[in-house]
N, C-alpha and C positions, 0 to 999 in steps of 0.2 A: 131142365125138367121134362121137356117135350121129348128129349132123347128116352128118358127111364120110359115116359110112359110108353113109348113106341115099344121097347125092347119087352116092357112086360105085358101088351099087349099081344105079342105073338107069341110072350112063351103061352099065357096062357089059350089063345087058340092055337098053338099047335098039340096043346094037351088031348084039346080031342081028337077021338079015335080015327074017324073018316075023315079029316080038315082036307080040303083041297089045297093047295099053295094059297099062301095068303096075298101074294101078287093079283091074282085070277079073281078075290071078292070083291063085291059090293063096296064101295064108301061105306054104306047102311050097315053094313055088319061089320066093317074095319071099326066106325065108329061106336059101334054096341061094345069091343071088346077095347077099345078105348077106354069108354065109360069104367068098365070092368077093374083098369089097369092105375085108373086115377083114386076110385075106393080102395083099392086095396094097397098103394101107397099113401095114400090117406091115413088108413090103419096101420102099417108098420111106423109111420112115423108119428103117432098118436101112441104105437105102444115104446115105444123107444124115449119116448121125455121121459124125465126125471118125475120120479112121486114123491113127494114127501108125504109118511104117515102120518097121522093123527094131526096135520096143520090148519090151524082155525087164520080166518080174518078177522084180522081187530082194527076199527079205525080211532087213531086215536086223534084227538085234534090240535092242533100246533098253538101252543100261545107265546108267542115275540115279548 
């Protein structure tokens, strides 16, 4: 997992326009696009579960 985040960490700082090399930053800003790269695999894998429409919980209680 520390692989993905690395990998989508720089794509998306290398999205910006003026990005220096990402060798050359800060910890403080490798880390901010870190942060960045851990929500938004977050989110692909929150969109990616299975939904099931209209499913209720029901507890029913077991009797032996």
């Amino acid at each position: 997992m520390e692989a993905e985040i690395e990998f989508v960490a720089r794509a998306l700082y290398d999205s910006e326009d003026d990005a220096p090399a990402w060798d050359r930053e800060p910890d403080i800003i490798k880390d901010e696009f870190r942060r960045y790269a851990r929500v938004a695999l977050e989110l692909l894998d929150e969109h990616r579960k299975p939904k099931t429409r209209g499913a209720q919980t029901c507890i029913v209680s077991y009797a032996a």
